[in-house]
N, C-alpha and C positions, 0 to 999 in steps of 0.2 A: 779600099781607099788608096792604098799603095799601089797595086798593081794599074788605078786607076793613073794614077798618077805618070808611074811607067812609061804606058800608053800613049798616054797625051804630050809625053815629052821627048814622048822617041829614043829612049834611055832605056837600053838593053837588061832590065832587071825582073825578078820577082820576088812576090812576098808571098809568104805562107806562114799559118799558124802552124806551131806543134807542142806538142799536150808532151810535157815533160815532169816525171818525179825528183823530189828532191835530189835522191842520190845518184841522180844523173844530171846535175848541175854544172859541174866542174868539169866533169868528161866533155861535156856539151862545150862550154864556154873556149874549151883548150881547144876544141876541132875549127871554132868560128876563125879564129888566128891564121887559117890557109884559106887561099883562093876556093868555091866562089863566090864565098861571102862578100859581101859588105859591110856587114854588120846585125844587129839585130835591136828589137824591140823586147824590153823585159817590163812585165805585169807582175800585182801582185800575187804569190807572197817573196818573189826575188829580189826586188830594188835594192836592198838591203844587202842583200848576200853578195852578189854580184858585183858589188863595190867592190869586196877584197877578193875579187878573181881575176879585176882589168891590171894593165901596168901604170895608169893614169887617171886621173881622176878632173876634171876639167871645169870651171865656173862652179853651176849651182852644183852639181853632182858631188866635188868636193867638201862642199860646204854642206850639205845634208846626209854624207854618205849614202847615198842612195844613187841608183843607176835606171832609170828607163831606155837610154838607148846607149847602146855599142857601138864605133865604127873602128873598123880594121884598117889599117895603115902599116902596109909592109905583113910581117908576124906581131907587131903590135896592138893592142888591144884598148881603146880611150876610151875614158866612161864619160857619157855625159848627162844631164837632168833638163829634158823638155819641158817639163811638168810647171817649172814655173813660169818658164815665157808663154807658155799654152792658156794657163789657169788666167794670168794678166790681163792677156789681150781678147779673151773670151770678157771678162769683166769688165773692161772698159768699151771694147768694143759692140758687143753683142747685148749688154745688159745698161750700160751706158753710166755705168758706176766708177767713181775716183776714188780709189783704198787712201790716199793722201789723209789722213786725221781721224780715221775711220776706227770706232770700237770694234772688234772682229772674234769671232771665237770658230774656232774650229774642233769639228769633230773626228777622232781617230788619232795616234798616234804613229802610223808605219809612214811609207816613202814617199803617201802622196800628200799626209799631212804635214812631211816634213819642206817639201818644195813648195807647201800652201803659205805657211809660214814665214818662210825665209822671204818668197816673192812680195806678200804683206807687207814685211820690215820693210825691205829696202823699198819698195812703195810710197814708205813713210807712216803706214798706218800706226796710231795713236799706241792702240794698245790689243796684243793679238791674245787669248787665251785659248789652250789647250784642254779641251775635257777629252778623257778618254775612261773607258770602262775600267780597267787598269790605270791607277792614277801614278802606281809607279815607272809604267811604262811612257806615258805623258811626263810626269819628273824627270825623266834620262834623259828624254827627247828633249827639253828646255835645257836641260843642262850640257847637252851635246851641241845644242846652236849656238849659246853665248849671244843671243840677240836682244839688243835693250828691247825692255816693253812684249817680250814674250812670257808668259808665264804660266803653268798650271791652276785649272781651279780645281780643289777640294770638292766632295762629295756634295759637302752642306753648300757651296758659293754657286753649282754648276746652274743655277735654275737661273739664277740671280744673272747671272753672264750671260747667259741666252738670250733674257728678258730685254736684256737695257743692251743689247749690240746691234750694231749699224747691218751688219753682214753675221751670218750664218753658212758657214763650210761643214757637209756633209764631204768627210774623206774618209768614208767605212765603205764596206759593200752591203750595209745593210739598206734593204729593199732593191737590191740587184735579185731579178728574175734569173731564176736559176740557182740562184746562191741561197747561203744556210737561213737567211730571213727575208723574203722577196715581200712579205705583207706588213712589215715593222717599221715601225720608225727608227731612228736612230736617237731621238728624247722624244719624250714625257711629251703631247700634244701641249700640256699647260706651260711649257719651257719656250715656246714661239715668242719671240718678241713680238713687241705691241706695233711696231714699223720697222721694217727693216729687207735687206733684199736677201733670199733665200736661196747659195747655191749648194746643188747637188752634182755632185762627181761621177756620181752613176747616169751611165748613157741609153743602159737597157736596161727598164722600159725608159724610153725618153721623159714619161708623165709614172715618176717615181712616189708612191706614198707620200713620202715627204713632199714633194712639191705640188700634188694634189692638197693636204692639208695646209701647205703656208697658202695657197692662192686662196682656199676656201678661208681662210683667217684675211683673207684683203692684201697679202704680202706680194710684193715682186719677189720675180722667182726667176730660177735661169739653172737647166739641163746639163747637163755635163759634155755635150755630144759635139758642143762649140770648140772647147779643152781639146777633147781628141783631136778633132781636124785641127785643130791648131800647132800643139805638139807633135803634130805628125809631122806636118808640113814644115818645120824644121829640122826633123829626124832625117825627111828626104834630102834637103837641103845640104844636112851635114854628109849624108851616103854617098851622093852624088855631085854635090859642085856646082847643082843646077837648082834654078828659082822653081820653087813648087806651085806646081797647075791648083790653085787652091780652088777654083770653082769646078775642075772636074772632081777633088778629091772628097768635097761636099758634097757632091749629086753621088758619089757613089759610098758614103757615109749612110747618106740619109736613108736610101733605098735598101742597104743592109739591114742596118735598125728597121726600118719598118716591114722589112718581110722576113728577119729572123729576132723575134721580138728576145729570146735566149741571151743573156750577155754577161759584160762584167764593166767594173769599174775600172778607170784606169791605171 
């Protein structure tokens, strides 16, 4: 999608994935700080970490400690969070949904439930709820935002929130192809609310468990793969200076996804 983008804009760069462990994190983060970097893209399980490796912390990145993208400035290093202006404009855009008053629950507690979130708030949505498998890790997470109208549900409330919310946010990697549960859902089939529109964050497979089961319950549904090229196309933006070719970086999205069905969430 990047390199696509590159291309099309006549902007001397390249993108490349690389498969990094933990304890090559830091080392990693310190070298991006020199030329030829521009910067980088962080996936899960970094966003988090990665916070307290930059010298800066920018908008939503700030506010959720969490970091998806780096840009380097000088030996500087600024974090920032695409994740929410991505997650926005795929939802109003692409799915044609106003979060403005909106009941909303979200699944997962790490970097990308946290930019899901915060984006919600300041949206306006009514009221956002946090389930996550770990409810204490969901507790941290509300209690690290301080955002009115966010709040954790309990064990016994999680069905109940599902049930009766406007929106449904999968921000797990569960039913990511390739990953530790590509055939699961992320809740209980009986937890689908009765109407409501159903997003999923994962991009690979595009037609994720989850969103094969809300469509077969009659629900609107919307793919995660809108997110990426969207958040992307800001990332570029922020690297380079220059307005991001968003229809090339679409056509070369799509054609990944569908010839290397393998993937991950954002």
């Amino acid at each position: 999608m990047h390199n696509a983008a590159f291309r099309a804009s006549g902007f001397p760069g390249w993108y490349e994935a690389i498969d990094l462990p933990p304890e090559a994190l830091p080392t990693f983060v310190a070298a991006v700080r020199q030329p030829p970097w521009l910067g980088v893209n962080v996936t899960i399980p970094y966003k988090e970490q990665v916070a307290q490796l930059v010298d800066e912390l920018v908008g939503e990145a700030a506010r959720a400690r969490a970091v998806n993208t780096i840009v380097r400035r000088g030996s500087q290093l600024i974090g920032y969070n695409t994740d929410s202006a991505g997650f926005l404009r795929a939802l109003r855009e692409d799915a044609g949904f106003e979060p403005r008053g909106c009941a909303a629950v979200i699944l997962g507690a790490g970097g990308a439930a946290r930019a899901c979130a915060i984006a919600l708030a300041q949206a306006g949505a009514r009221h956002v709820t946090i389930i996550n498998r770990s409810p204490e890790r969901a507790a941290r997470l509300v209690a690290e935002l301080e955002l009115p109208g966010v709040t954790v549900a309990s064990a016994e409330a999680a069905a109940a929130a599902c049930q009766a919310a406007d929106l449904v946010v999968n921000a797990t990697a569960v039913g990511m192809a390739g990953g530790p549960a590509p055939a699961a859902l992320p809740i209980p089939l009986g937890w689908l609310p009765r109407s409501a529109l159903v997003y999923d964050l994962v991009y690979r497979p595009m037609e994720t468990p989850l969103l094969v089961a809300a469509r077969q319950a009659g629900l609107a549904t919307l793919g995660g793969l809108a997110m990426l090229i969207y958040q992307g196309a800001v990332a570029f933006e922020l690297w380079t200076g220059q307005e991001a070719p968003l229809a090339q970086m679409r056509a070369a999205a799509m054609a990944m996804v569908e010839e290397t069905p393998e993937c991950s969430v954002s």
